[in-house]
N, C-alpha and C positions, 0 to 999 in steps of 0.2 A: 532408560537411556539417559546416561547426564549429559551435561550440555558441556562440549567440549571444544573450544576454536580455537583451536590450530590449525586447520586445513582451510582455503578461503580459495572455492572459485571462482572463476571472472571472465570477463574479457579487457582486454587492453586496447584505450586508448592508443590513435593512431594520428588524430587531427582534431584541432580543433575547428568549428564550425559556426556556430552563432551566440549571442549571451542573448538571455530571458530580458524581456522590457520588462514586466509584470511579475509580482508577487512579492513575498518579502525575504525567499530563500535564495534567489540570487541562481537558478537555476542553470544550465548552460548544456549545448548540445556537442557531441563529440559522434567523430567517425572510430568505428571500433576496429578491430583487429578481423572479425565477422562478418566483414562488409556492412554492419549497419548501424544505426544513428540512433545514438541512445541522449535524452534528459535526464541530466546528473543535477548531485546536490552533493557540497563538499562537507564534510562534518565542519569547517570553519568558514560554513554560511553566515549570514547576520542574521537570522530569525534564532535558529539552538542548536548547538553542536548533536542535540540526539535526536532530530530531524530524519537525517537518514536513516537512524533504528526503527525507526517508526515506519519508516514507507520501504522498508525491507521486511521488515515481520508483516504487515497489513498486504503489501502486495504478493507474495509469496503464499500466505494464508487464502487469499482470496483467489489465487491459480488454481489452490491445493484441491479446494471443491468447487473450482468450474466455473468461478465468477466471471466478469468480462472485465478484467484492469490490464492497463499497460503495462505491459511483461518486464516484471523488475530482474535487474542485472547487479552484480558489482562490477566497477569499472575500475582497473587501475590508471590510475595518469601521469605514470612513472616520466613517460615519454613525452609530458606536455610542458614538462619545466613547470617553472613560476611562472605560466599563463595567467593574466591578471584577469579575472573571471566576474570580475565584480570591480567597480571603482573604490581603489585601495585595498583589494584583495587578492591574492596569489593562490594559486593549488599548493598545496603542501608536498604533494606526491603521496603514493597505496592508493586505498583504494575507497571510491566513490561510490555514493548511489544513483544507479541509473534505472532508468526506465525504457523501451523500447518506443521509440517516435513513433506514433500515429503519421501517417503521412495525411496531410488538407485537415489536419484536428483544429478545432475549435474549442478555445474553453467553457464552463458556464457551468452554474447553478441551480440552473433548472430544469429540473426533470421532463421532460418535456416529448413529444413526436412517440407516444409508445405504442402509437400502429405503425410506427415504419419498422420498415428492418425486421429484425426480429427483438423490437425492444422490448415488447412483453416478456419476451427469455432474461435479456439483459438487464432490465431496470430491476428484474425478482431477486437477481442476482447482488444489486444495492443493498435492497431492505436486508440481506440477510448476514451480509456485511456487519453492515452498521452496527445493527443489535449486537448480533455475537461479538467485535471488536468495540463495543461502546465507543464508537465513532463520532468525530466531530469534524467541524469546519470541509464538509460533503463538497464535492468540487469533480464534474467530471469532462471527460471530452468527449465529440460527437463529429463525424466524418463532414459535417455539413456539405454534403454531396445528396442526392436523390434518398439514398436510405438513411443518413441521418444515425450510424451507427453509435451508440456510447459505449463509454469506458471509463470505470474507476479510474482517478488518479488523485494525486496529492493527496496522500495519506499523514500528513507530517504532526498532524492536530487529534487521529485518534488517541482513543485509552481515552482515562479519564486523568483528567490533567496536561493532555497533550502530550508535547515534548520532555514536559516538566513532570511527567509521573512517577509516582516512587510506590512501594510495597503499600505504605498509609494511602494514597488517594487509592491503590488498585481494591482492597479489602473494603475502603468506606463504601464503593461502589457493588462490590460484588456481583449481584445477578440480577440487578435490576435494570429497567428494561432503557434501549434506545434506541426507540424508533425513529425512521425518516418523515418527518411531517407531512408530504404531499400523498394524499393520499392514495392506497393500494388499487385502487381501479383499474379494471382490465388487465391483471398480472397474468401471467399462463398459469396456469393449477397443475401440470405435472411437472415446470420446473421449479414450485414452492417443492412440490413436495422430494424431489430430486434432490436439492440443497437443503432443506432439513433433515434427509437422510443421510445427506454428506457428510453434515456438520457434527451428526452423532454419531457418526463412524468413524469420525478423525479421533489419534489415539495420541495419546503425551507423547510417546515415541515420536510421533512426525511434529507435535508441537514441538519438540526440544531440540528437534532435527532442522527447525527452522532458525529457531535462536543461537543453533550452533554456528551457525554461517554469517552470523555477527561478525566481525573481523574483532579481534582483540584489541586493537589499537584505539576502537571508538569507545568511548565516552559513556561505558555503561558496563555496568560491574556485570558477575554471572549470575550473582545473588538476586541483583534485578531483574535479569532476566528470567530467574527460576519462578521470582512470585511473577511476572507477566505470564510464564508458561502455563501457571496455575490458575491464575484468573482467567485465563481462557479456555481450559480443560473445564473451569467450572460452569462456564456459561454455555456450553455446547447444548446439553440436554433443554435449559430453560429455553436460550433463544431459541434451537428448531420448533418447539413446540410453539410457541407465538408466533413463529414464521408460519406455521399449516391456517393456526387461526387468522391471517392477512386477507384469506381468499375462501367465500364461502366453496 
């Protein structure tokens, strides 16, 4: 299947709602067209206009087999004008990357509560992330209520090179490994092996399926996206197979 964006779906901003204190992409929450509340990022954030390709290919991928991240959207903001979303920043108008709000989320970096909940399911769901996406800058949220649920989010720094990846960082990196440093203790053992299954049952076909939903408008060629598509069909086999080995 080639990777073909012409067709882009979404939902439509309808209001705006709050701007992000924290981080360096200038985030900002919107009521949708869907009744709900999504965390967008505009491709003319201040961190890198290919920010949002990143945390639409990463969160999309990590739905695809079962991860636990906040449910990425595209948002239009046709309807929010020149909402200055940032000091000295305007929307542009099309379309945004969003994410579905956690309602009581809390941010953090630390893996952390993986008897509550069902984080033993969830945090398996990290490690196998990262690897397969050679992940960086890990950053997730947690209900901090009694279960303490997590969630993948801010993917804006995977790949290798982050935002700044090209065909040359994707190839020097290939298939070599990136794991999450805290270590694997107490993971569930038939959700390792459920997402290592996933991960080598996903076919170019849905990879290309992902990158097609890029909107054309951002800031990143198809060509780039083809070797992203590759560098990830390539690492499917290696990372599951490290993922079984996390958990005797």
């Amino acid at each position: 299947m080639a990777i073909v964006r012409n067709q882009v779906d979404g939902v439509m901003a309808v209001l705006p709602l709050r701007k992000s204190t924290h981080g360096v992409s200038a985030s900002f929450m919107v009521r949708a067209d869907d009744e709900q509340d999504y965390w967008c990022k505009a491709v003319n954030n201040p961190a890198s206009p290919r920010v949002p390709t990143n945390e639409q290919v990463a969160g999309r991928l990590g739905a695809l087999i079962g991860v636990s991240v906040a449910l990425p959207a595209l948002v239009n903001v046709d309807a929010l004008g020149a909402w200055e979303f940032h000091p000295g920043l305007k929307l542009l108008g099309g379309w945004v990357h969003g994410c579905r709000a956690v309602e009581g989320a809390l941010e953090t970096r630390a893996l952390d509560h993986r008897t509550d909940d069902d984080n033993r399911v969830r945090h398996a769901g990290f490690y196998a992330l990262m690897d397969w996406l050679s992940g960086g800058d890990q950053q997730w949220l947690y209900t901090g209520s009694a279960e303490n649920a997590y969630y993948s989010h801010d993917h804006g720094h995977f790949f290798p090179g982050g935002p700044d990846w090209s065909p040359t960082t994707l190839t020097a990196v290939g298939t070599i490994p990136q794991q999450l440093p805290t270590p694997p203790d107490g993971l569930d053992r038939p959700e390792i092996d459920r997402l290592a299954n996933a991960i080598e049952a996903v076919t170019r076909e849905e990879i290309d399926d992902v990158m097609s939903k890029i909107p054309s408008t951002w800031p990143v060629s198809d060509g780039d996206l083809e070797a992203l598509a590759s560098f990830l069909d390539a690492r499917r086999v290696p990372a599951a197979g490290r993922l079984r080995g996390l958990v005797p």
